[in-house]
MIDO-382458 format. One record per residue: residue in three letters; z negated, x, y of N, C-alpha, C in turn. Coordinates in nm, 3 decimals, always signed. Layout:
+--------+---------+---------+---------+---------+---------+---------+---------+---------+---------+
: residu :     n_Z :     n_X :     n_Y :    ca_Z :    ca_X :    ca_Y :     c_Z :     c_X :     c_Y :
+--------+---------+---------+---------+---------+---------+---------+---------+---------+---------+
:    Ala :       Z :       X :       Y :       Z :       X :       Y :       Z :       X :       Y :
...
+--------+---------+---------+---------+---------+---------+---------+---------+---------+---------+
END
This chain:
+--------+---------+---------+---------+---------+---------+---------+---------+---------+---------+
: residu :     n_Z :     n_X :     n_Y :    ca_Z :    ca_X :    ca_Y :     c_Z :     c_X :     c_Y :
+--------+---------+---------+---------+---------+---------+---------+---------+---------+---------+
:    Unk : -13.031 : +17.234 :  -0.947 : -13.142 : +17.167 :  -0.879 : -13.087 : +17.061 :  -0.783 :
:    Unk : -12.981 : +17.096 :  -0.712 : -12.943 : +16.990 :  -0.590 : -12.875 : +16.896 :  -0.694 :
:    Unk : -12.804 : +16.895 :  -0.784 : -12.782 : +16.785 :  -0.846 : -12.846 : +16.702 :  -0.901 :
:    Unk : -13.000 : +16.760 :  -0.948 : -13.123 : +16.662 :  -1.033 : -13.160 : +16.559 :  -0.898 :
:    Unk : -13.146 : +16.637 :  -0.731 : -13.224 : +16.577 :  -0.634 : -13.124 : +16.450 :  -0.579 :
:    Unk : -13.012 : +16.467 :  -0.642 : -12.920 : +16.383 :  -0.584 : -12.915 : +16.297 :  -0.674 :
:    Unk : -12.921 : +16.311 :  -0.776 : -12.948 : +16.201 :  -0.864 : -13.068 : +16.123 :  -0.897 :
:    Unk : -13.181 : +16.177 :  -0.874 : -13.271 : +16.092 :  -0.858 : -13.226 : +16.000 :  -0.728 :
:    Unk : -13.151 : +16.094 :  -0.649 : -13.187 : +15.996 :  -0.499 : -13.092 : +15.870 :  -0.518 :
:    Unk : -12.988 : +15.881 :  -0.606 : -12.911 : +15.771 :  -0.651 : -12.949 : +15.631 :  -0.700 :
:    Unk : -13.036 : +15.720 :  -0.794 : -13.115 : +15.617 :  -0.908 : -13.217 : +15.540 :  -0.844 :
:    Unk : -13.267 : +15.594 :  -0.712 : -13.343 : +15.553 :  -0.631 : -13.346 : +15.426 :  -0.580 :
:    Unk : -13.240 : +15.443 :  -0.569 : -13.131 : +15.381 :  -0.450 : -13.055 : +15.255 :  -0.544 :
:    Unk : -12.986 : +15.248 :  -0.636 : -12.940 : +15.183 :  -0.711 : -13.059 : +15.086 :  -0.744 :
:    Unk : -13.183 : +15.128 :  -0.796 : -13.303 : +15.046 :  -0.857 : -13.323 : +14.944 :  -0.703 :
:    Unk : -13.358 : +15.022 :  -0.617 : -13.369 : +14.902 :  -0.520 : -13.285 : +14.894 :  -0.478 :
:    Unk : -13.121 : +14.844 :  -0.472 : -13.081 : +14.763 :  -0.425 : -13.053 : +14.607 :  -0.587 :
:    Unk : -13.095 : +14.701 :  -0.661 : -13.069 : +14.608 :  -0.785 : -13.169 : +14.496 :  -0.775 :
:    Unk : -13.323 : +14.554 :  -0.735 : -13.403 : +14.474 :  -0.717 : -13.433 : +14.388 :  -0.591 :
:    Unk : -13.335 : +14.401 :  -0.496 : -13.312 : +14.300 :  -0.424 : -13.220 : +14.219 :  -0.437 :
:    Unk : -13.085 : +14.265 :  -0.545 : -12.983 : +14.154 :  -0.608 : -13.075 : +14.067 :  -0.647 :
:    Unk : -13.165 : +14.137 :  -0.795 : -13.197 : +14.065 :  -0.868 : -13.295 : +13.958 :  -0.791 :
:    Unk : -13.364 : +13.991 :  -0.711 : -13.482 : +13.898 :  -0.659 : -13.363 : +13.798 :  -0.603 :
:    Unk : -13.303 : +13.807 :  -0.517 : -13.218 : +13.703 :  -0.428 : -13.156 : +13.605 :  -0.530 :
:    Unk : -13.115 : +13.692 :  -0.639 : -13.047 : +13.559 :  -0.719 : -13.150 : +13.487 :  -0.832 :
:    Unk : -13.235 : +13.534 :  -0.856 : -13.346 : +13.518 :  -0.957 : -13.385 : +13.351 :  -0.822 :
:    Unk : -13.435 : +13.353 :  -0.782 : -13.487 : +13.257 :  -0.641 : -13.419 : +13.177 :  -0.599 :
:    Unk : -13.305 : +13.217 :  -0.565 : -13.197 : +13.106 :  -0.548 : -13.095 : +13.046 :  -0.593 :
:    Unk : -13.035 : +13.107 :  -0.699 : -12.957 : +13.065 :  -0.814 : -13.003 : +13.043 :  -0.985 :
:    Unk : -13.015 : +13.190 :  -1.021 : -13.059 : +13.199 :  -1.166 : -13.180 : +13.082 :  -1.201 :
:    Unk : -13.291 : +13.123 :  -1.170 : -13.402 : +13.062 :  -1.207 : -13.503 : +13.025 :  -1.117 :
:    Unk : -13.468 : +12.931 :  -1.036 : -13.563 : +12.893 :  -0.897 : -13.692 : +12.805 :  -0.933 :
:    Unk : -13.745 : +12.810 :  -0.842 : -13.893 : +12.756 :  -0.914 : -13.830 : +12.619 :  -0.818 :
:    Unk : -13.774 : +12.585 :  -0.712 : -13.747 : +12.442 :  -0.716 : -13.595 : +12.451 :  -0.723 :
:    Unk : -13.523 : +12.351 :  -0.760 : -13.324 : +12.304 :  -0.704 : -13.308 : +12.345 :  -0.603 :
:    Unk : -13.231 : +12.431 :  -0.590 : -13.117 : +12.471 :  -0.500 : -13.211 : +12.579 :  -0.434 :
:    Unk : -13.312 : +12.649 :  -0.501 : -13.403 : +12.756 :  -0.434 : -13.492 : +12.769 :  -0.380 :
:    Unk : -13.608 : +12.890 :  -0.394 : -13.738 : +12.834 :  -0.298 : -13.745 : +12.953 :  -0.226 :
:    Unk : -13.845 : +12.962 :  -0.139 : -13.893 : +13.044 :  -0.059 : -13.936 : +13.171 :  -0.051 :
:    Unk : -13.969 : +13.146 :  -0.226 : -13.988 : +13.332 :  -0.273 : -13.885 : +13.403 :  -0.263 :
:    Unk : -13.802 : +13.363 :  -0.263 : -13.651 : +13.440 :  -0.256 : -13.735 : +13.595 :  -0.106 :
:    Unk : -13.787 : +13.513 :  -0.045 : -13.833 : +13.586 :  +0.103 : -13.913 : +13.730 :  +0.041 :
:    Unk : -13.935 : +13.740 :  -0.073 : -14.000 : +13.822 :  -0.122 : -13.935 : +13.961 :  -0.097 :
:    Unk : -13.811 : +13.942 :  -0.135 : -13.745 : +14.072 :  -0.115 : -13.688 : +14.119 :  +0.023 :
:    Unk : -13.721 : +14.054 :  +0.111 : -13.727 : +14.129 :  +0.219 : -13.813 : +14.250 :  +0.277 :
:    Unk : -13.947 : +14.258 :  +0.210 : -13.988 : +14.416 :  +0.196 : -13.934 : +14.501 :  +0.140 :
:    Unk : -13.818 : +14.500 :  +0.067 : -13.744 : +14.625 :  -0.008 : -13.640 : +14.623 :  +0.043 :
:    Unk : -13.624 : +14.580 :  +0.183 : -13.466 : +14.602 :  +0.231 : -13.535 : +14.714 :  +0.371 :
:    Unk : -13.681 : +14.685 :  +0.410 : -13.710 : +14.799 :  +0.498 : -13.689 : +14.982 :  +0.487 :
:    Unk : -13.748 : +14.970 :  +0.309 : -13.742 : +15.138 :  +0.299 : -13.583 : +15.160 :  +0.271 :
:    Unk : -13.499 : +15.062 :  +0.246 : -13.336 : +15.107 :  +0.209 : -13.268 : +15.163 :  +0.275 :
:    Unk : -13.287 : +15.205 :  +0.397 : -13.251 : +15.293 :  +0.496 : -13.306 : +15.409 :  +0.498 :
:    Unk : -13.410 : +15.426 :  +0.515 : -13.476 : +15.557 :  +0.488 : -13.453 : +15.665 :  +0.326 :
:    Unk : -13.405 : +15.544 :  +0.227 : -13.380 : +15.616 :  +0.078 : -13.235 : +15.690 :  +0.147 :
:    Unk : -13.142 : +15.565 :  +0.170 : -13.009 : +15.596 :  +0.250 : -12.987 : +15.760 :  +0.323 :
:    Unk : -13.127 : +15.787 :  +0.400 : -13.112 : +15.908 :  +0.502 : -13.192 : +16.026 :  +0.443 :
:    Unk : -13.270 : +15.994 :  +0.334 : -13.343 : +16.072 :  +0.258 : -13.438 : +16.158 :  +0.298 :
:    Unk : -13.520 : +16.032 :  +0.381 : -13.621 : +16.084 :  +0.405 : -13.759 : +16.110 :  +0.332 :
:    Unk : -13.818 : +16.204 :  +0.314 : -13.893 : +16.196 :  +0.191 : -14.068 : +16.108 :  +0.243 :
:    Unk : -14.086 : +16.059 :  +0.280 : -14.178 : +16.005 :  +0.362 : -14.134 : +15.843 :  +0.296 :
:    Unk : -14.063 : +15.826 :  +0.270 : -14.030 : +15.600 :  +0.287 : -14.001 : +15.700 :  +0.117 :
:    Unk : -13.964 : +15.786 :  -0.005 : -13.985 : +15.780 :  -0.148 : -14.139 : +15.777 :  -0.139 :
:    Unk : -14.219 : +15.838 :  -0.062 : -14.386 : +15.824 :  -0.117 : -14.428 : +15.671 :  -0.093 :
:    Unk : -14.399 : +15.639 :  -0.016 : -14.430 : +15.500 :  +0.004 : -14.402 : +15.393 :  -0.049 :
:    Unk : -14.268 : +15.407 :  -0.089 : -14.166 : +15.304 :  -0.183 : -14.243 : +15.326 :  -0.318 :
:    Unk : -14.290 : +15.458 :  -0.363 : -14.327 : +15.470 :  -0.524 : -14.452 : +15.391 :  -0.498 :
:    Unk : -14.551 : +15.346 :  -0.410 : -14.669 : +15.314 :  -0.369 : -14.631 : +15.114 :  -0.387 :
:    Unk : -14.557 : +15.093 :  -0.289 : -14.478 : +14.950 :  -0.276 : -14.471 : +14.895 :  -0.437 :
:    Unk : -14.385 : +14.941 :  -0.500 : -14.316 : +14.886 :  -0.610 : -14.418 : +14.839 :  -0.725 :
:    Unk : -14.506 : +14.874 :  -0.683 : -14.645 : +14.859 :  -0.786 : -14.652 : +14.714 :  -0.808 :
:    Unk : -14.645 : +14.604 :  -0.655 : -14.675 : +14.534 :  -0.594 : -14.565 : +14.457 :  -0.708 :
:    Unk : -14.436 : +14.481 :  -0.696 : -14.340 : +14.388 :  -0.783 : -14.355 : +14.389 :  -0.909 :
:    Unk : -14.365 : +14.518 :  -0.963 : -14.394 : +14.548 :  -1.119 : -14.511 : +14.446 :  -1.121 :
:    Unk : -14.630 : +14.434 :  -1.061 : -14.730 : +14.340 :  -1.122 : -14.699 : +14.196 :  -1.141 :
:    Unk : -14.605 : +14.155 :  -1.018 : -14.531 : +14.032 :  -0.995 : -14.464 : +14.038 :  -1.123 :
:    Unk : -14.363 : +14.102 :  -1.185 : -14.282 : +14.095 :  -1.287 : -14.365 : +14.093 :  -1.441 :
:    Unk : -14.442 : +14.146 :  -1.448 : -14.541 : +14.181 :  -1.569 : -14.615 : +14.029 :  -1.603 :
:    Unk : -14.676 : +13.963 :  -1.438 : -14.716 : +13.846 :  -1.494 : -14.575 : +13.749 :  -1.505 :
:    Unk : -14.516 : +13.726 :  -1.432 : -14.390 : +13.648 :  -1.467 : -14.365 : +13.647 :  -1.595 :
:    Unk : -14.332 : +13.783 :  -1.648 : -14.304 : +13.773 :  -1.774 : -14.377 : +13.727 :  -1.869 :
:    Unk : -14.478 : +13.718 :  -1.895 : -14.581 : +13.689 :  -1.925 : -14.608 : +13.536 :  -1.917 :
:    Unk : -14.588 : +13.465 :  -1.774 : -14.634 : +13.367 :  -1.799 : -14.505 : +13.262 :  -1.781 :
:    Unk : -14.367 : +13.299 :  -1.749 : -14.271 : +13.176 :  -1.697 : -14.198 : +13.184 :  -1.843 :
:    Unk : -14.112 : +13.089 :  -1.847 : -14.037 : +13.035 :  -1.946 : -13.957 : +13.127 :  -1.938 :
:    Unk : -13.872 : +13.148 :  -2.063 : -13.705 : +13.173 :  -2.059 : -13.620 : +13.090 :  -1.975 :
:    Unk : -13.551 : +13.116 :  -1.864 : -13.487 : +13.263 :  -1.878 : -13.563 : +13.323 :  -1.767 :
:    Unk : -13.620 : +13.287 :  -1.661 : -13.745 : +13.321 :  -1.566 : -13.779 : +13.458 :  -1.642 :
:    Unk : -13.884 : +13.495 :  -1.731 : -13.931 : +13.546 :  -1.791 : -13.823 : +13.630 :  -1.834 :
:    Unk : -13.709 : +13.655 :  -1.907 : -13.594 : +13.736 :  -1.867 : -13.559 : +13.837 :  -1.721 :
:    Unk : -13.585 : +13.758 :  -1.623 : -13.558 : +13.818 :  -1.543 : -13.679 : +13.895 :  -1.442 :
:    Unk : -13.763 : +13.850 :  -1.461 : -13.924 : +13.881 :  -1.480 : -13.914 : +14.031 :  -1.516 :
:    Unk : -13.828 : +14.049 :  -1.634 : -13.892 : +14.158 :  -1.720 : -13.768 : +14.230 :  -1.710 :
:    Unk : -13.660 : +14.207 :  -1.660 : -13.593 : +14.331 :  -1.607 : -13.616 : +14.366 :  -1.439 :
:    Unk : -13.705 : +14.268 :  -1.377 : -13.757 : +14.332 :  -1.257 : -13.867 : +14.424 :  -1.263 :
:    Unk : -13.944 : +14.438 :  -1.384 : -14.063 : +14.539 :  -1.451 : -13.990 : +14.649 :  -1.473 :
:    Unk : -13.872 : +14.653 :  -1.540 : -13.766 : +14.729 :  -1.582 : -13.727 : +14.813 :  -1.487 :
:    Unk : -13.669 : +14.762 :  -1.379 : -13.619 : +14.839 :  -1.246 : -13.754 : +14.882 :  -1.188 :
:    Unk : -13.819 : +14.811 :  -1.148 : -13.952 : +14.881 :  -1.047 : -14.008 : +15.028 :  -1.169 :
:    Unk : -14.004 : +15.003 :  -1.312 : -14.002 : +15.184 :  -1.350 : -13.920 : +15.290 :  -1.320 :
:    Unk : -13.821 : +15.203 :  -1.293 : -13.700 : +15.306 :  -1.230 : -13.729 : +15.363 :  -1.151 :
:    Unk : -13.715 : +15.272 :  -1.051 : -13.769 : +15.314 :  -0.883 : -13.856 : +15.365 :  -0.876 :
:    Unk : -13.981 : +15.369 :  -0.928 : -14.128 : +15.449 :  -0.924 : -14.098 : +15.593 :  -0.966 :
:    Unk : -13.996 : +15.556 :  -1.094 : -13.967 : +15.734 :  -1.179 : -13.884 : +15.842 :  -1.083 :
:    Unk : -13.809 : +15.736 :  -1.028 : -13.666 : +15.784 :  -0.963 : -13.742 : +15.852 :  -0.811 :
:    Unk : -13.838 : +15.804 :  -0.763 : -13.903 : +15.838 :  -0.681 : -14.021 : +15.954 :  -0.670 :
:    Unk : -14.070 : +15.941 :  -0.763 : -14.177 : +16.056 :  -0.811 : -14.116 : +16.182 :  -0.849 :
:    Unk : -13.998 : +16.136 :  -0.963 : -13.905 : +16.295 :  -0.941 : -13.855 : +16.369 :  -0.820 :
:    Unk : -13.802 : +16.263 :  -0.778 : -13.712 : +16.300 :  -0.624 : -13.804 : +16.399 :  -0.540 :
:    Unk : -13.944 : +16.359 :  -0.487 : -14.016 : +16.394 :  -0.460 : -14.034 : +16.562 :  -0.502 :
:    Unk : -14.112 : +16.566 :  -0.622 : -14.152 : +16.650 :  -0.703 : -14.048 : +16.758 :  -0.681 :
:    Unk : -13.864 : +16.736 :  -0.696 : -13.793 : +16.827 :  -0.739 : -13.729 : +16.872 :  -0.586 :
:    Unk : -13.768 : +16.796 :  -0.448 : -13.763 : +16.826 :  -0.336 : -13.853 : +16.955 :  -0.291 :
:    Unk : -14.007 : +16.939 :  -0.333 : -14.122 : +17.035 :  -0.350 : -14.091 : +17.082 :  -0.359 :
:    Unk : -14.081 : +17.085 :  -0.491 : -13.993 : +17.224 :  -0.585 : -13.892 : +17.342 :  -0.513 :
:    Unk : -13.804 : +17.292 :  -0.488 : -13.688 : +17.314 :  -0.403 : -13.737 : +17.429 :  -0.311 :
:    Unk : -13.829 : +17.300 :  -0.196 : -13.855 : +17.364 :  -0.049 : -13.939 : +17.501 :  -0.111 :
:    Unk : -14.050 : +17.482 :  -0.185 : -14.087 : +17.651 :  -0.264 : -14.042 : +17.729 :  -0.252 :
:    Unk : -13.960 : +17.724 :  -0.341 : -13.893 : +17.777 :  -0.366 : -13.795 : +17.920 :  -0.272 :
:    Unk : -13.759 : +17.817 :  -0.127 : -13.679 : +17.871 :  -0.060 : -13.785 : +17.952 :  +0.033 :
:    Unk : -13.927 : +17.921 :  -0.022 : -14.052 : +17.974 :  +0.088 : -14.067 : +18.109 :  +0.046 :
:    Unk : -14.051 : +18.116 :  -0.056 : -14.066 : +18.242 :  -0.165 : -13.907 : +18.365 :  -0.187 :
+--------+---------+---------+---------+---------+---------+---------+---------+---------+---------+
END
């Protein structure tokens, strides 16, 4: 059990910091909506708030974060959907990660429950 909880909390953790790589360079390098970068890049500064709290494992900032990520997945779903290649590439591995993070979070959760039960019993 403590290993399923530690690994979700990994995967957690890995998805968003991936999805703040990916946003930072998606914006300002990869595929910017103007030269030399625009302003959305600023986007991912809401996913650097709960990265501390995944960090200390608090289970309070996973309910919230699985709540958050909704917000990018929709961002990524239309991107993909509507920007060119390679935009749309990266669009759709930010859809990609935010399932992560949502999954990685809902388990974590769930197998924490679980756990604390457990030790009630």
């Amino acid at each position: 059990m403590k290993n399923s909880v530690d690994m979700t909390r990994w995967l957690a953790v890995g998805s968003l910091l991936g999805l703040i790589v990916l946003g930072l360079a998606w914006e300002l390098v990869l595929a910017p909506l103007r030269p030399g970068g625009s302003w959305l890049a600023l986007k991912v500064l809401p996913l650097c708030f709960p990265l501390a709290g995944l960090l200390k494992n608090k289970m309070y900032t996973y309910r919230w974060v699985s709540l958050m990520v909704w917000l990018y997945f929709t961002e990524g779903a239309v991107r993909a959907y509507s920007d060119r290649a390679p935009s749309s590439y990266y669009a759709l591995a930010q859809t990609l990660l935010c399932c992560a993070l949502f999954a990685a979070c809902a388990l974590h959760v769930r197998l924490r429950l679980k756990a604390g039960a457990q030790l009630q019993t």
